[in-house]
N, C-alpha and C positions, 0 to 999 in steps of 0.2 A: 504493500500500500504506500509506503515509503517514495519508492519508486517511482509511481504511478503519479506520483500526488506533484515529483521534481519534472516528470515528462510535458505536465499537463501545465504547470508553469513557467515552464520554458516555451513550451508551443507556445501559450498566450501571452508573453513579455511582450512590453510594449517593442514597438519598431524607434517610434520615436516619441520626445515629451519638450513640450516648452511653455515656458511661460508667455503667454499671449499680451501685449498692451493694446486693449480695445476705446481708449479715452475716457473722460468723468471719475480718474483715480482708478479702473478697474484694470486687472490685470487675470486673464482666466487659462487655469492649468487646462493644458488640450498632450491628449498623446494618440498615437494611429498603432494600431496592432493589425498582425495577420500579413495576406501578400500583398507588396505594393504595387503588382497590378493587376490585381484584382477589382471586383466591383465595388465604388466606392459607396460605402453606408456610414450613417451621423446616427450614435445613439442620445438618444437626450433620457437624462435621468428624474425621478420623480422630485418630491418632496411639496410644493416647490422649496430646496434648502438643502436637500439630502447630498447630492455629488453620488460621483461613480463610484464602484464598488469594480476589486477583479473580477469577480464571477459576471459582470455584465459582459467581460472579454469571450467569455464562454459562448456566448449567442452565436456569436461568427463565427464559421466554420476556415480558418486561417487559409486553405487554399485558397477561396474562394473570394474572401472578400477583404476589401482593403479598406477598417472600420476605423472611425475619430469616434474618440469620447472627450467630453469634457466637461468640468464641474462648471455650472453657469455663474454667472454675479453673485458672490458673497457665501458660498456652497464648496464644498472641502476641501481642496488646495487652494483654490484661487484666490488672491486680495482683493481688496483687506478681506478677512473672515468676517463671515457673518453682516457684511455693509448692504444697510436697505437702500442705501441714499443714491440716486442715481440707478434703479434698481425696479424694473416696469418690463413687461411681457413686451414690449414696439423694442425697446432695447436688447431683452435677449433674442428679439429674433435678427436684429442689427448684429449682435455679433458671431451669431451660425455664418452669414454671409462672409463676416470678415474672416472668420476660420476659412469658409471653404475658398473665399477668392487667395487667401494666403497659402493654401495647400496646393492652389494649382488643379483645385476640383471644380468640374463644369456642370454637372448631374450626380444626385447620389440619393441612396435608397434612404429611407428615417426612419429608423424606427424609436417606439418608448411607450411609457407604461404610467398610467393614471397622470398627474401633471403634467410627466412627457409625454404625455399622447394628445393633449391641452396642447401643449407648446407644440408639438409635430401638425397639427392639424392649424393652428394658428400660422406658422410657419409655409404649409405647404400651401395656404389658401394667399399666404402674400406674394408668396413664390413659386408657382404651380411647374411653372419652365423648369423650376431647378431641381424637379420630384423627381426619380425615376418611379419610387414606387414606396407603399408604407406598410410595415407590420406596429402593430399597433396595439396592448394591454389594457384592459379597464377604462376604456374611454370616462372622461373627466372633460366637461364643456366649461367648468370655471363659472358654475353658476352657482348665487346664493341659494337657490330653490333645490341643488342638488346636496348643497354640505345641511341642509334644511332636512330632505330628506334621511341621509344616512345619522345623523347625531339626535336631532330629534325625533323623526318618527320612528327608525329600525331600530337603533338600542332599544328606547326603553321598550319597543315588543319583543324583541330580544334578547335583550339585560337589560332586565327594570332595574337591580339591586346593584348595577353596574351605572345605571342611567341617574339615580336617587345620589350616589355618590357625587356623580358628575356634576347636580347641581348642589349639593351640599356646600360647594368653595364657595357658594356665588349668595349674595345678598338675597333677600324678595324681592326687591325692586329689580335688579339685576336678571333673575329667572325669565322676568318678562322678555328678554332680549338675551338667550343665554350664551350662542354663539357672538354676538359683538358682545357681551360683557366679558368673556374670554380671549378675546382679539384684542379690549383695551387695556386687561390687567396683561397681558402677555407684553406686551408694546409698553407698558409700564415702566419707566427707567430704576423703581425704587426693585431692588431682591426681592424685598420681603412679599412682592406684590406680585412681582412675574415669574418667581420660583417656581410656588406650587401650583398656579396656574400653567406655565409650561409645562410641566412635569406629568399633574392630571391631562392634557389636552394630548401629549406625548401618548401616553400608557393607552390611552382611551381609544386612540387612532389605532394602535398596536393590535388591539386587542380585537378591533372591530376588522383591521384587517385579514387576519387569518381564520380559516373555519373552524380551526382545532386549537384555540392559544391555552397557552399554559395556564397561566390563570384569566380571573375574568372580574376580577375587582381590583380597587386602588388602593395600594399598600401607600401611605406616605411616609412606612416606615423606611421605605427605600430613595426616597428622596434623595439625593447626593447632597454632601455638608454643604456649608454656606461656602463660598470661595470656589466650588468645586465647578469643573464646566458642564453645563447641560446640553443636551441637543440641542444642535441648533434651527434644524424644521421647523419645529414652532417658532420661532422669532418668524422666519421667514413666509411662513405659513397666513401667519397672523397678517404680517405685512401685507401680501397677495392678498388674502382674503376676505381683508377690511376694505380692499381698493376695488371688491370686484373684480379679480386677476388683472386689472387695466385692462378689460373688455367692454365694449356696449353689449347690452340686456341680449341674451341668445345668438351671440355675432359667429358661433364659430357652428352651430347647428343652422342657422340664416344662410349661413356662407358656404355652405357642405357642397352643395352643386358647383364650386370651382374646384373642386378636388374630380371632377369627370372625368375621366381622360387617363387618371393618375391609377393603378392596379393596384387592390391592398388588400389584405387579411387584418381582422381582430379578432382575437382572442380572450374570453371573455370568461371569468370563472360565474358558474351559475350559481354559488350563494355569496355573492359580492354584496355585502352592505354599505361598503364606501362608494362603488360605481356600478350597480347593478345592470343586468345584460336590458332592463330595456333603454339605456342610454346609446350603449352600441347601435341595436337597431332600430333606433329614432334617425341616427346618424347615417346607417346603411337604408336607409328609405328615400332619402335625399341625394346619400355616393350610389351612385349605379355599380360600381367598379370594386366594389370592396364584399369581401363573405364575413361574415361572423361566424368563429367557429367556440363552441361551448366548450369548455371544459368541465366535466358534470360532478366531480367531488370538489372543488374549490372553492377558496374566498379570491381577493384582491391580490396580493401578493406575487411579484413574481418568483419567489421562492414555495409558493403552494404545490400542494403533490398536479405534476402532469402541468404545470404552467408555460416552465422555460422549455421540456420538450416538445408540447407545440409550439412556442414561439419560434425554434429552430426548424419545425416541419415546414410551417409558415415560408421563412426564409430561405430552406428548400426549394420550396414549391412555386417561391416566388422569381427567383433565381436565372429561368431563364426569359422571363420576360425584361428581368431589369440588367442584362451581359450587356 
């Protein structure tokens, strides 16, 4: 296993990594894995805040495709950490472009997964020329009516005793509006105020994501001490989500019909309570060109049982339309 475990990290080592200077202070870590002339594909990662992970290296089958990843504004390598300032969905689709016009890339396949699949769809709709083609996770359209849906309606029918915690941090006044009163204690400069609020909004999203989580309440005994760093998704989270992703009201479901043209698969886990499958096909009734394919034991996650091996069939199959 040993062995296996050194093959498998060598095949997926980056090719190359740099730091990017895209202007407004930001500077965004980008590396390309796999062959270099292969078919070019852009992963975009969730959160919004999260950054890439190695195993998103894994997607790409290294013969074949010549992949960029990169952490977007203020998300895990890149600088500053954690910066909201200068920091709006018009802008990271501004620097997809400067990545790929800097790489020397003319068309390339996009793929990602819940906010990256927000940002790919946003993306491809500004720059449809520049698509070859899209695999796509947990469709997320970046609307208040869908974080509306999965936090308040699904928990509490799904975890009440998990949903009764969640409002527990929050005032009665505050219950009234429980996603912005979480967005503004988050965004809160004082610790004491966006600690536990990050921390609970953190665990809660966790929890909600996967079909099988470990547990399914809020321990605040695990809070990390004072001083200590927290995830940083929710700052970023909160950011995006207070602003309405920097979209107009349903612009990227409105906008579906300029994605015509463009061939795509989503992949879609059927007990998704962050993005549930009929987001997908609200969106595949608009894209002519795209299938929804279920994956029927899952949540949200691309690590859920059977996720990532479709997302890799997907990019199989997609493969020879996008050479």
């Amino acid at each position: 296993m040993v062995r296996e475990a050194a093959v498998d990290t060598e095949l997926y080592a980056p090719l190359t990594t740099q730091m990017l200077p895209v202007g407004e202070g930001h500077a965004l870590y980008v590396e390309t894995v796999g062959n270099p002339d292969g078919v070019p594909a852009l992963f975009l990662h969730g959160g919004p805040g999260s950054g890439c992970q190695p195993g998103h290296r894994r997607l790409f089958d290294p013969d074949r495709f010549h992949a960029v990843l990169f952490d977007q504004r203020g998300a895990g390598r890149s600088t500053p950490a954690g910066e909201r300032s200068a920091n709006s969905t018009d802008r990271l689709i501004a620097d997809i472009e400067v990545i790929r016009t800097t790489l020397g890339i003319d068309r390339w396949l996009v793929v990602g997964g819940s906010w990256g699949a927000t940002l790919a769809i946003a993306y491809a709709q500004s720059h449809p020329d520049r698509v070859t083609g899209m695999v796509l996770r947990a469709t997320f359209l970046g609307t208040r009516g869908e974080l509306e849906r999965a936090f308040l309606t699904a928990m509490p029918h799904f975890y009440p005793r998990l949903y009764a915690e969640f409002l527990d941090l929050l005032t009665p006044a505050e219950r009234a509006d429980p996603l912005g009163a979480y967005w503004h204690r988050i965004l809160d400069p004082d610790p004491q105020t966006h600690r536990p609020a990050a921390f609970a909004w953190y665990q809660t999203e966790r929890i909600l994501s996967q079909i099988a989580p470990p547990a399914d309440r809020l321990d605040f005994s695990q809070l990390p001490a004072a001083g200590a760093r927290l995830p940083a998704s929710p700052f970023m989270e909160a950011h995006y989500f207070s602003n309405g992703c920097f979209l107009e009201p349903d612009q990227l479901l409105v906008g579906a019909a300029k994605l015509t043209g463009i061939p795509g698969h989503i992949i879609q886990g059927r007990y998704d309570l962050l993005c549930p499958p009929a987001t997908s096909y609200a969106v595949a009734k608009v894209w002519p060109d795209v299938s929804v394919r279920i994956v029927g034991a899952a949540g949200h996650g691309q690590g859920e049982p059977g996720v990532e091996t479709a997302m890799g069939k997907a990019l199989s199959d997609l493969y020879p339309a996008v050479m």
